[in-house]
C-alpha positions as CSV (number, residue, x, y, z in Angstrom):
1,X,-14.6,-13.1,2.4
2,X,-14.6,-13.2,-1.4
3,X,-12.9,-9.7,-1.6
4,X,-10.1,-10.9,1.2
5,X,-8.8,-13.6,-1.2
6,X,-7.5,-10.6,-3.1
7,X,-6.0,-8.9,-0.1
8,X,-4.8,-12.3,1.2
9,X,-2.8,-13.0,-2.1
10,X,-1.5,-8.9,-2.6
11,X,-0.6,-8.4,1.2
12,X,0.7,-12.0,2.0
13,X,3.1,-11.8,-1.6
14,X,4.1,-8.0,-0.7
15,X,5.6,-9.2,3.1
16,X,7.0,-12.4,1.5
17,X,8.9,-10.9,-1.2
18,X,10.3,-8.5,2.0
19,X,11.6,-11.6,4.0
20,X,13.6,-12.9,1.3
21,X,14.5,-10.1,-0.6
22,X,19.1,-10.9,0.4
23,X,18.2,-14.6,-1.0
24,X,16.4,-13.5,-4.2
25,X,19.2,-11.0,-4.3
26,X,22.1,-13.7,-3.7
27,X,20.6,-16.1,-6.5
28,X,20.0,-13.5,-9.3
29,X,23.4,-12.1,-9.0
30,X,22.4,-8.7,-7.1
31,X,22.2,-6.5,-3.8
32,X,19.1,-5.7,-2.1
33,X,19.4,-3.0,-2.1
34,X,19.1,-2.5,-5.8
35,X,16.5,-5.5,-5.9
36,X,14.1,-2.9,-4.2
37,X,13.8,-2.5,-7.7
38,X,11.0,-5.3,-7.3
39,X,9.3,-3.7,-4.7
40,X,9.1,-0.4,-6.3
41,X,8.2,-1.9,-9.3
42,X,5.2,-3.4,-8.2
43,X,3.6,-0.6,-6.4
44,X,4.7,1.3,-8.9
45,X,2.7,-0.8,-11.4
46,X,-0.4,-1.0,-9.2
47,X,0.0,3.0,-9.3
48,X,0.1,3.3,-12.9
49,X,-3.2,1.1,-13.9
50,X,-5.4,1.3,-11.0
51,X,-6.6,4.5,-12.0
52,X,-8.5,2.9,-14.9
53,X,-10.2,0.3,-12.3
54,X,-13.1,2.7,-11.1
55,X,-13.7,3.0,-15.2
56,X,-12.8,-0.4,-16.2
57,X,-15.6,-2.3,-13.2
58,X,-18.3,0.5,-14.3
59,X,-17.8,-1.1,-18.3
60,X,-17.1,-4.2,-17.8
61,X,-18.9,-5.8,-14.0
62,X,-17.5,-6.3,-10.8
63,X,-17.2,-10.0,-11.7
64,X,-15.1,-9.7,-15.3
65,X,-12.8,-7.5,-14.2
66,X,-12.4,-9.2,-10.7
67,X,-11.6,-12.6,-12.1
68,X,-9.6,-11.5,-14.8
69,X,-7.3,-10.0,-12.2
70,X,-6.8,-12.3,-10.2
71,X,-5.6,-14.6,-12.9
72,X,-3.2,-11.9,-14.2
73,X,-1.9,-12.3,-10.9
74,X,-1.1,-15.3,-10.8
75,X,0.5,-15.2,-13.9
76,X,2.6,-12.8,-12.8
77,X,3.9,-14.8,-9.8
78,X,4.4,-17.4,-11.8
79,X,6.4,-15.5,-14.0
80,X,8.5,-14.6,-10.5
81,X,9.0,-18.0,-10.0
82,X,10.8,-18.8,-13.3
83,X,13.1,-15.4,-13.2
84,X,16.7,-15.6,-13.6
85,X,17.8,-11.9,-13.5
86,X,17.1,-8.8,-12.2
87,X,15.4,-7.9,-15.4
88,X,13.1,-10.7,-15.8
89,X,11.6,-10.7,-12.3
90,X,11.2,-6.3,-12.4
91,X,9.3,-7.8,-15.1
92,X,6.9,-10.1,-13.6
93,X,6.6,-7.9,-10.5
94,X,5.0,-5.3,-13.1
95,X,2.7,-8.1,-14.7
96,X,1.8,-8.8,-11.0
97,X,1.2,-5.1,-10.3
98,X,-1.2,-4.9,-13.3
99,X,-3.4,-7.5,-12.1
100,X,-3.0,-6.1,-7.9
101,X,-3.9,-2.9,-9.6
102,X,-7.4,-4.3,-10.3
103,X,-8.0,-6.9,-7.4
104,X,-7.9,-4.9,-4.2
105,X,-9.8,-1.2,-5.8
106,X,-12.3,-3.1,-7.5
107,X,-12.8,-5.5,-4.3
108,X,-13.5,-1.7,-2.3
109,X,-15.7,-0.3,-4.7
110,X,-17.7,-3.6,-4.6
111,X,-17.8,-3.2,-0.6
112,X,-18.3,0.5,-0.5
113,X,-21.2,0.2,-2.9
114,X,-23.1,-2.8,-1.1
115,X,-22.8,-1.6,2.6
116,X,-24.7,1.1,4.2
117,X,-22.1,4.0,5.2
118,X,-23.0,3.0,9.0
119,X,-21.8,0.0,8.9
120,X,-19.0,0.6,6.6
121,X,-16.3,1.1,9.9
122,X,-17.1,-1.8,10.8
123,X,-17.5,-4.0,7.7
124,X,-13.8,-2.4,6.8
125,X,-12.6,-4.0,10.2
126,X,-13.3,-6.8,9.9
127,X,-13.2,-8.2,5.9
128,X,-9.7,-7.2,6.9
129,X,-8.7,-10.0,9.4
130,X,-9.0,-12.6,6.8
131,X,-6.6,-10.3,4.6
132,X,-4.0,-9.7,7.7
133,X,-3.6,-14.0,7.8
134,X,-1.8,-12.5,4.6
135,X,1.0,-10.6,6.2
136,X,0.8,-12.8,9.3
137,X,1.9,-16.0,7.2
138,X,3.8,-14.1,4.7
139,X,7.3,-13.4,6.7
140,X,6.9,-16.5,8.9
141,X,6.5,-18.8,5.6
142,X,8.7,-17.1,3.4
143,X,11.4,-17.2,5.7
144,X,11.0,-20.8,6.3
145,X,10.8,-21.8,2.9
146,X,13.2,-19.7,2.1
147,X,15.8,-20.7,4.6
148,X,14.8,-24.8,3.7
149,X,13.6,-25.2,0.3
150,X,14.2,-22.4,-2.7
151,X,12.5,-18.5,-2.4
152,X,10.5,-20.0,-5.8
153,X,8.0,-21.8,-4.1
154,X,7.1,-18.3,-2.2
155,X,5.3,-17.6,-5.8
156,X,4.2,-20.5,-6.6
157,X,1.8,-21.1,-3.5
158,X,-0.7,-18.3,-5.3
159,X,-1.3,-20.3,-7.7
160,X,-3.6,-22.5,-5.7
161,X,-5.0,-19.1,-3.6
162,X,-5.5,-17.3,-6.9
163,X,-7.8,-20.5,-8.7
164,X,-9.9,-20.7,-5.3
165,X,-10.5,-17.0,-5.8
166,X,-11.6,-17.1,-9.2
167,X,-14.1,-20.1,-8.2
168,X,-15.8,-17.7,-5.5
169,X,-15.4,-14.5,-7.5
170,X,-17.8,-16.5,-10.3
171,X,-20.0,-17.8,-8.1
172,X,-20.7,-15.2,-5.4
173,X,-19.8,-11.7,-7.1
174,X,-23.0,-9.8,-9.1
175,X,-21.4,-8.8,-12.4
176,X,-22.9,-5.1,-11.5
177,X,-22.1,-2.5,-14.0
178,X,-22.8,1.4,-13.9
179,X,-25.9,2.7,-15.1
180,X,-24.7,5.6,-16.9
181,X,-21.3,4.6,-18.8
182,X,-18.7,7.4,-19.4
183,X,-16.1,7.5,-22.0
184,X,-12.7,6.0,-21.3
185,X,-9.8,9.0,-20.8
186,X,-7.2,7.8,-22.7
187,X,-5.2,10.6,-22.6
188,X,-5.6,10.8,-19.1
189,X,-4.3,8.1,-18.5
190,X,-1.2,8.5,-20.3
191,X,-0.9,12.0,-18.7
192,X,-1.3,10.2,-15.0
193,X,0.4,7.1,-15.9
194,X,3.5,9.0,-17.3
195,X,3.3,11.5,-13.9
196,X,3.3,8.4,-11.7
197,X,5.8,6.3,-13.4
198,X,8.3,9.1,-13.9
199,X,8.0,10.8,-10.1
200,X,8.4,7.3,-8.2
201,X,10.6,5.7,-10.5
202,X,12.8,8.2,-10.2
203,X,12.6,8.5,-6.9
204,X,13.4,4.9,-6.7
205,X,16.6,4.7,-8.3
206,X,18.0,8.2,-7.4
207,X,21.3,7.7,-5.5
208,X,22.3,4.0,-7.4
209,X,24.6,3.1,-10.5
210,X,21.5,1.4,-12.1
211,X,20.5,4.5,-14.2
212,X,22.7,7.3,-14.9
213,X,21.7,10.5,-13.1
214,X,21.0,12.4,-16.3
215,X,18.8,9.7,-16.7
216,X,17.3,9.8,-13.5
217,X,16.9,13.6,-13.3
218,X,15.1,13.8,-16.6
219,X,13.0,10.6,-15.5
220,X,11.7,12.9,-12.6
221,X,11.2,15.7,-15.1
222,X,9.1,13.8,-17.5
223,X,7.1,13.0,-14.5
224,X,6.7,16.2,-13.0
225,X,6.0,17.8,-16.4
226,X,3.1,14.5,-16.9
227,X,1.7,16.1,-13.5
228,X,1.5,19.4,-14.0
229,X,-0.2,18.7,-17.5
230,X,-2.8,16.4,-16.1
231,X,-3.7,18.6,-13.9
232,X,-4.3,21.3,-15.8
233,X,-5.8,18.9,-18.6
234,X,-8.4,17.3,-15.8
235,X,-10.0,20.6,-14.8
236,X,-11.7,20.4,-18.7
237,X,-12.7,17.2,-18.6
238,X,-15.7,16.0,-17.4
239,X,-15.0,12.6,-16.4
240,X,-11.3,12.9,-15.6
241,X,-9.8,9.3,-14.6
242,X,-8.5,11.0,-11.4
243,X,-11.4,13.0,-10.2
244,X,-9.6,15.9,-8.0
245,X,-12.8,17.4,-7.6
246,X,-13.0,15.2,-4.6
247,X,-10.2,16.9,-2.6
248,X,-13.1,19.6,-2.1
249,X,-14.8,17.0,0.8
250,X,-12.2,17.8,3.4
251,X,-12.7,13.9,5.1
252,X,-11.4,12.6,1.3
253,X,-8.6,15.3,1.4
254,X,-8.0,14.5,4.6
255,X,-7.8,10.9,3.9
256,X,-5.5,11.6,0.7
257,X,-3.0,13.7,1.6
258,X,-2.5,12.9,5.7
259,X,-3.0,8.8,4.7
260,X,0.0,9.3,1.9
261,X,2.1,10.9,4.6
262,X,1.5,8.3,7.2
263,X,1.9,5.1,4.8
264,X,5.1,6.8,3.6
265,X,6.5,5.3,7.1
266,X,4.8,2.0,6.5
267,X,5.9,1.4,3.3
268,X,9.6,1.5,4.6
269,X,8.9,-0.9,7.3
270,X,8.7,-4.3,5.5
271,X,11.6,-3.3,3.4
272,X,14.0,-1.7,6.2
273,X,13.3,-4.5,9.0
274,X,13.7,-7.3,7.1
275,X,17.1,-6.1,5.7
276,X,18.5,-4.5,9.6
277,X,17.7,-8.3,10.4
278,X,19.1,-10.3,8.2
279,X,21.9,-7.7,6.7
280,X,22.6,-5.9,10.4
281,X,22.0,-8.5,12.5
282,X,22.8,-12.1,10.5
283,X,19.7,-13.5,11.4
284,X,17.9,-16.4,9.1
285,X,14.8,-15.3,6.6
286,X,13.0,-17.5,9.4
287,X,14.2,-15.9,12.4
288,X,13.5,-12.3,10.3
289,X,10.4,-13.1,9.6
290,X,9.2,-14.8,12.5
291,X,9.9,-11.2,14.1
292,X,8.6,-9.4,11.7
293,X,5.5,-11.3,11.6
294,X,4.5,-9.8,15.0
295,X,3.5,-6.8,13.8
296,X,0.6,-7.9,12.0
297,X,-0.6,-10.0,14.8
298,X,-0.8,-6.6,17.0
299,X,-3.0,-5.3,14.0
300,X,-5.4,-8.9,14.1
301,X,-6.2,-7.8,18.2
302,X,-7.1,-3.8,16.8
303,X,-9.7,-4.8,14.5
304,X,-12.5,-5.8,16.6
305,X,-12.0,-2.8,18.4
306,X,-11.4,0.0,15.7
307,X,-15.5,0.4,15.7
308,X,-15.7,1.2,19.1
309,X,-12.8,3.2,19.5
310,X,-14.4,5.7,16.4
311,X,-17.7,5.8,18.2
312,X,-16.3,7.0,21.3
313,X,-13.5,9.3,20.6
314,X,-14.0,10.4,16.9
315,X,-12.4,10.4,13.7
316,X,-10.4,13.1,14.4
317,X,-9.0,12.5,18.1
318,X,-8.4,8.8,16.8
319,X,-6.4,10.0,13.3
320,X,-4.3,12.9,15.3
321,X,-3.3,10.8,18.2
322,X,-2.8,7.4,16.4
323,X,-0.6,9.3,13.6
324,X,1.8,10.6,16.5
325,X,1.9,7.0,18.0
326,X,2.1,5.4,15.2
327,X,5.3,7.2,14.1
328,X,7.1,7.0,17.1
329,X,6.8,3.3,17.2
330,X,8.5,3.2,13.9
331,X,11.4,5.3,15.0
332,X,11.7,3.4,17.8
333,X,12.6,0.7,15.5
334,X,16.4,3.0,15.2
335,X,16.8,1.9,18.6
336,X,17.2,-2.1,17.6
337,X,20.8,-3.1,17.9
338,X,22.2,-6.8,17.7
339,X,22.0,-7.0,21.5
340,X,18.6,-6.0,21.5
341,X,16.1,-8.7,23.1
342,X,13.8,-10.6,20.9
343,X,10.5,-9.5,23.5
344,X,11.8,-5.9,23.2
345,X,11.1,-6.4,19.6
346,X,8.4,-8.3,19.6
347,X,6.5,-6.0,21.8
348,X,7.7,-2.8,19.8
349,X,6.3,-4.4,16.9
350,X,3.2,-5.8,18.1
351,X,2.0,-2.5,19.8
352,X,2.9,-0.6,16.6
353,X,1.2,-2.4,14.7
354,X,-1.9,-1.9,16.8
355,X,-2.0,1.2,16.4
356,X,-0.7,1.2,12.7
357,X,-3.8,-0.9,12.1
358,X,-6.3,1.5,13.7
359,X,-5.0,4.2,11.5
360,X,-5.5,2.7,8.2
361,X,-9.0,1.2,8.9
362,X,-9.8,5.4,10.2
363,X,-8.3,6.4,7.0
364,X,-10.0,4.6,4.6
365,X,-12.9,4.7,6.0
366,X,-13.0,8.7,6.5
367,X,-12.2,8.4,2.4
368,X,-15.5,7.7,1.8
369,X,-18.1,10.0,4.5
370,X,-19.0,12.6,2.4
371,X,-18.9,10.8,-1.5
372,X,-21.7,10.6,-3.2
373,X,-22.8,7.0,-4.6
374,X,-21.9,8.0,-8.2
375,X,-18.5,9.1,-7.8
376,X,-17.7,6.0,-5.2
377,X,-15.4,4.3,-8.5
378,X,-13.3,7.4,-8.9
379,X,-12.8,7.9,-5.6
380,X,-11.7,3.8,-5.0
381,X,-9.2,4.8,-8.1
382,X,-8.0,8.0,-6.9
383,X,-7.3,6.9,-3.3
384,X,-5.6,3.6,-4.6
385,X,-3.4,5.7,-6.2
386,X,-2.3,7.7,-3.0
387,X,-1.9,4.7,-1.1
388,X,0.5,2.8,-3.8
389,X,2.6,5.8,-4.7
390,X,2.8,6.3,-0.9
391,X,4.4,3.4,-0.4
392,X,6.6,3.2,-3.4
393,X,7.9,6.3,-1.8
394,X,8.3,4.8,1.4
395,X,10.5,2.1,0.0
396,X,12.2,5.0,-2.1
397,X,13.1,7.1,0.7
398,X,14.3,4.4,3.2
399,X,16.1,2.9,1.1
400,X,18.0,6.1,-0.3
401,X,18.2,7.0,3.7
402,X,20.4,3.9,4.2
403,X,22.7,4.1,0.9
404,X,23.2,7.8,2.0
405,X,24.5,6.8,4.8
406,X,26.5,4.1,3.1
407,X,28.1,6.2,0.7
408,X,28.7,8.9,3.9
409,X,31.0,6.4,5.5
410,X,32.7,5.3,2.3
411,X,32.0,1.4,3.5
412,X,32.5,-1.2,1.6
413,X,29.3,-3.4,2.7
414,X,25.6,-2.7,4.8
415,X,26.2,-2.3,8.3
416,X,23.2,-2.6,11.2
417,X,24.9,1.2,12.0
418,X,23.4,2.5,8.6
419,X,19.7,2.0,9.4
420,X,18.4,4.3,12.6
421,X,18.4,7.4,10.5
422,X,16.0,6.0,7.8
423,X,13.4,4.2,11.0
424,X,13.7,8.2,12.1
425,X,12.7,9.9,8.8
426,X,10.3,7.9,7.7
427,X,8.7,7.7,11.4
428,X,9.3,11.8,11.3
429,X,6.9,11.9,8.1
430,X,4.4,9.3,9.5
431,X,4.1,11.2,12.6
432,X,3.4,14.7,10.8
433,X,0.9,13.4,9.4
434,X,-1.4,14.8,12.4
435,X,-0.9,18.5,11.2
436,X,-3.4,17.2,8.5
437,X,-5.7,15.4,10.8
438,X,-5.9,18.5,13.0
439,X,-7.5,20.4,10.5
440,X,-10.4,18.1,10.1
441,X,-13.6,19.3,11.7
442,X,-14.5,17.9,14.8
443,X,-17.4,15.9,13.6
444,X,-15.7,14.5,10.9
445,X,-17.2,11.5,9.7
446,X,-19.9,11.4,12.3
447,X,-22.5,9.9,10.4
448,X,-20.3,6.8,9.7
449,X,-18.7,6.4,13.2
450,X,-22.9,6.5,14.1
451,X,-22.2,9.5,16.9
452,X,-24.2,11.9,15.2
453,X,-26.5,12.1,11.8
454,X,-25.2,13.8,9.2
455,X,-27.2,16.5,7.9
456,X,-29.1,15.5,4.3
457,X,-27.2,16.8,1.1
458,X,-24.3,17.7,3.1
459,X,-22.0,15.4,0.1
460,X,-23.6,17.2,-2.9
461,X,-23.5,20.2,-1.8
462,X,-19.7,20.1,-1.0
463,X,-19.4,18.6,-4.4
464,X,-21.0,21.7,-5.7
């Protein structure tokens, strides 16, 4: 319950922002379409520190570095609140990524470490529903007080969730720090920060007037360059702040790479529906949202289920299968037109979300089968990184998708016309994420899904 607080605040402010992204937009004196600039810059800071959580909770305890980021948090929603331009709230959305990039990693490593790896399915399932109230409330609320009050008060209500967390975090959370404390890699994270910043950021204003495409192009470069260099620079390391030595368990590679194709499609989704809504369709922040909101109410009913559903069919059947589905019920959202009924939505969205669900509590849950207890920080940080970037570059790619088409036309203005052919892409890439899952073995994850005992060692020796 403790660690929910933190995904309450981080998943309810991420789906709020979404709702009332054209009325931020409106007051500032922008489009939202360049105000994605917000979104991308918040997952784009959670990408850039978290890799330093695993170190930072090892040096510091669970407790410190728990507290002191929820309060950087809040600070940085507060900071949201008070914005006037598009500078000043890209601004606090990066103070609030810095203290997101702590909460939710450090919140999982504190789980992962404290539940046996049978039960961890099914502890992952359901610490969850308290954080999906978050996205549940989010669009609802911030359409309404958008729509009847001011989008600043959308901020302003973590203050209170953000001072109750800090009062559990201190009373409830062990300050538990790592036996054995390893140097801090500086210059990997300068080398990982500069790869992430560069490759998303770039991504994310490719195709806009906001930066110059010399600009942008080099931006990309520098990142790529950043990339190549850590990776090269991590293989002589011996406690690299992105472990890759952990793609050699094929249920974390798995998890990596067929997780950061699948959340590619979900991180277009709050950005793309809000905006087909609203933009496309003229509907109110509170009639957008309480559309939107459905989705993660189909998610609520999956998670008492997701434990089950393992146990019978596996890891693998489950990840293939759910990938395919899950993908095709985010294209189907290219079929929404303004004549569209509001149950044919509702019930796209709600069964999507289902199965959406199911896939993320498989995925990150599969992350962790085969890691031994003393790498269980660096693997926290490193799949925290694959899951922000993911959806930075869902929100990248969506959006580009819809100016493309935009520019295509040579319209002067957003049309509801311009939006299938980004719900198709990004539910294309989602749904190929089963070519990864197909490779799995088919007792992935066994042992955790309790259908069959892993054999001792197996983790280490993979390691090896």
């Amino acid at each position: 319950m403790i660690v929910a607080v933190a995904l309450f605040m981080d998943n309810m402010d991420s789906t709020v922002i979404a709702t009332s992204l054209p009325a931020i937009a409106a007051d500032i004196g922008t489009n939202p379409l360049t105000l994605k600039l917000a979104v991308t810059s918040y997952l784009l800071s959670l990408a850039v520190f978290i890799p330093m959580s695993g170190w930072t909770a090892d040096r510091f305890g669970a407790r410190t570095v728990f507290r002191a980021a929820i309060g950087v948090f809040v600070l940085g929603s507060i900071g949201c609140a008070l914005s006037n331009s598009l500078s000043d709230f890209v601004i606090a959305r990066i103070v609030q990524g810095m203290g997101g990039a702590m909460m939710t990693p450090v919140g999982r490593l504190v789980l992962v470490r404290t539940v046996d790896r049978k039960e961890l399915i099914n502890a992952m399932a359901w610490v969850s529903i308290p954080a999906m109230i978050g996205p549940l409330m989010g669009p609802p609320l911030g359409g309404f007080i958008t729509t009847y009050f001011s989008w600043h008060w959308i901020f302003l209500i973590n203050v209170p969730i953000g001072l109750i967390g800090i009062v559990l975090v201190t009373r409830y959370i062990e300050n538990v720090r790592a036996e054995a404390r390893e140097g801090f890699d500086a210059v990997g994270m300068v080398l990982s920060g500069t790869a992430v910043a560069g490759l998303t950021f770039g991504l994310s204003v490719a195709g806009f007037e906001i930066v110059p495409w010399p600009a942008v192009v080099a931006i990309i470069l520098v990142g790529a360059v950043a990339a190549v260099l850590y990776t090269a620079y991590a293989r002589r390391v011996a406690a690299p702040i992105l472990d890759f030595t952990l793609m050699r368990l094929p249920t974390f590679r798995a998890s990596l790479v067929g997780g950061f194709l699948f959340r590619i499609g979900v991180g277009a989704m709050p950005f793309l529906l809000p905006l087909l809504l609203q933009v496309g369709f003229d509907l109110t922040p509170l009639q957008s949202g309480l559309i939107t909101f459905t989705s993660t109410l189909g998610a609520l009913f999956m998670k008492a289920v997701a434990p089950w559903t393992l146990k019978r069919y596996g890891f693998r059947t489950v990840l293939i299968w759910n990938a395919i589905l899950g993908g095709l019920f985010i294209a189907a959202c290219a079929g929404f037109t303004g004549t569209t009924p509001f149950p044919v939505m509702i019930a796209v969205l709600m069964v999507g979300g289902f199965f959406r669900s199911l896939q993320f509590t498989s995925i990150n849950a599969l992350a962790y089968a085969e890691v031994p207890t003393s790498r269980m920080s660096r693997a926290t940080a490193l799949a925290a990184v694959g899951q922000q970037v993911s959806l930075a570059t869902g929100v990248a790619i969506g959006a580009l998708t819809v100016e493309i088409v935009v520019r295509m036309k040579g319209q002067p203005a957003i049309m509801a016309s311009d939006f299938p052919p980004g719900f198709l892409l990004v539910g294309l890439v989602a749904a190929s994420s089963a070519l990864i899952f197909w490779l799995l073995p088919p007792n992935a994850g066994a042992e955790m899904a309790n259908r069959v005992p892993a054999p001792d060692g197996a983790s280490d020796q993979r390691m090896g």
